[in-house]
C-alpha positions in Angstrom: 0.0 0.0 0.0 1.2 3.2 -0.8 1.5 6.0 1.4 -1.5 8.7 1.0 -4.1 10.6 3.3 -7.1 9.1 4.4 -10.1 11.6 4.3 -13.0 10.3 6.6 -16.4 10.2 4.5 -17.9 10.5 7.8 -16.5 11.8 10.8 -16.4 9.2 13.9 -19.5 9.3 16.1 -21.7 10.8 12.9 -24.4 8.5 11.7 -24.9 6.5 8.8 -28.2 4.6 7.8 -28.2 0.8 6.3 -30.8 0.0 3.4 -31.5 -2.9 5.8 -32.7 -0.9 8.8 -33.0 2.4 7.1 -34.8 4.4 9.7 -32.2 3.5 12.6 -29.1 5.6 12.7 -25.6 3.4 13.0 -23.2 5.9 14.7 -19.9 5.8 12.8 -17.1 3.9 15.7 -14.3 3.7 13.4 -12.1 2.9 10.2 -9.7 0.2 9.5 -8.3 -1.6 6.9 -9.0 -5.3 6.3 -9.4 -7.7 9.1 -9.3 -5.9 13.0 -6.5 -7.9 15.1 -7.7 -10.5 17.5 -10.3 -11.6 15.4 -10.7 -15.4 14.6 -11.6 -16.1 10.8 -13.8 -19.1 11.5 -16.1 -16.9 13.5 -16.6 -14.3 10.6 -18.1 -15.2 7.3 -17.5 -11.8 5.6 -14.0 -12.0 4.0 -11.8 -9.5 4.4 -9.6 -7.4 1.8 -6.1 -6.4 3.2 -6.3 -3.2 0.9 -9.6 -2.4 1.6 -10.7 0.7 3.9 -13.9 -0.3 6.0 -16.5 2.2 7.8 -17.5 0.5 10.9 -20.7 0.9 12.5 -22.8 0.6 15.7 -26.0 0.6 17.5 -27.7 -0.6 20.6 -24.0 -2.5 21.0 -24.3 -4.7 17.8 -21.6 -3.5 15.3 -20.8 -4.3 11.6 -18.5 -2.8 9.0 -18.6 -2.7 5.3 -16.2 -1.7 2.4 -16.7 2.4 2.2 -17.3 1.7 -1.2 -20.4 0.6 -0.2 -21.8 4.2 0.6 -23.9 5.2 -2.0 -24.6 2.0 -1.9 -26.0 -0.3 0.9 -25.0 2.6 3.6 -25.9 6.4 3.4 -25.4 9.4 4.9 -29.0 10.3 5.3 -32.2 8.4 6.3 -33.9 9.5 3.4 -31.5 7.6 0.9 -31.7 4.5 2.9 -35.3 4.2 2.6 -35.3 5.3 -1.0 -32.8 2.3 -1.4 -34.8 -0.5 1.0 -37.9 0.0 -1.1 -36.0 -0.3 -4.8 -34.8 -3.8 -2.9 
C-alpha cells in the first residue's frame, strides 16, 4: 500500500443509515483496513480485503462494517437515501 491521506467520508461518532434498517441511525465507531487484530476467521463469514478501507458501525451494542465503497450503496449518509434504497430492494 502506498503512502497517501485518508479523508474520513464521515466523521467518527456521525451517523450512517443501512438499506437494511433504514430508519435507525448506526453511529460511525471507526475505520480500518482489512481484518481488525484479534479476530478469529472461523467466526466471521465476511471476507476481508487487506487493501480495503472499512466504515464501521454501531447501534444498541451490535456493530458491523462494510467496504466504504459501499456508501452510496448499501449505507448512506442520510435516512432519506436509505429508505429510498430499501424500497427499490
Amino acid at each position: 500500500m502506498k503512502n497517501s491521506t485518508f479523508e474520513m467520508p464521515v466523521a467518527i461518532g456521525g451517523v450512517v443509515y443501512d438499506e437494511y434498517m433504514p430508519t435507525l441511525p448506526q453511529e460511525v465507531i471507526g475505520y480500518r483496513i482489512g481484518r481488525m487484530i484479534g479476530e478469529d476467521e472461523w467466526e466471521y463469514e465476511e471476507d476481508y480485503e487487506t487493501d480495503t478501507w472499512y466504515i464501521q458501525y454501531e447501534r444498541g451494542g451490535v456493530s458491523t462494517s462494510s467496504p466504504i465503497s459501499q456508501i452510496g450503496t448499501s449505507i448512506f449518509l442520510t435516512m432519506e437515501e436509505a429508505i429510498a434504497a430499501s424500497k427499490q430492494n
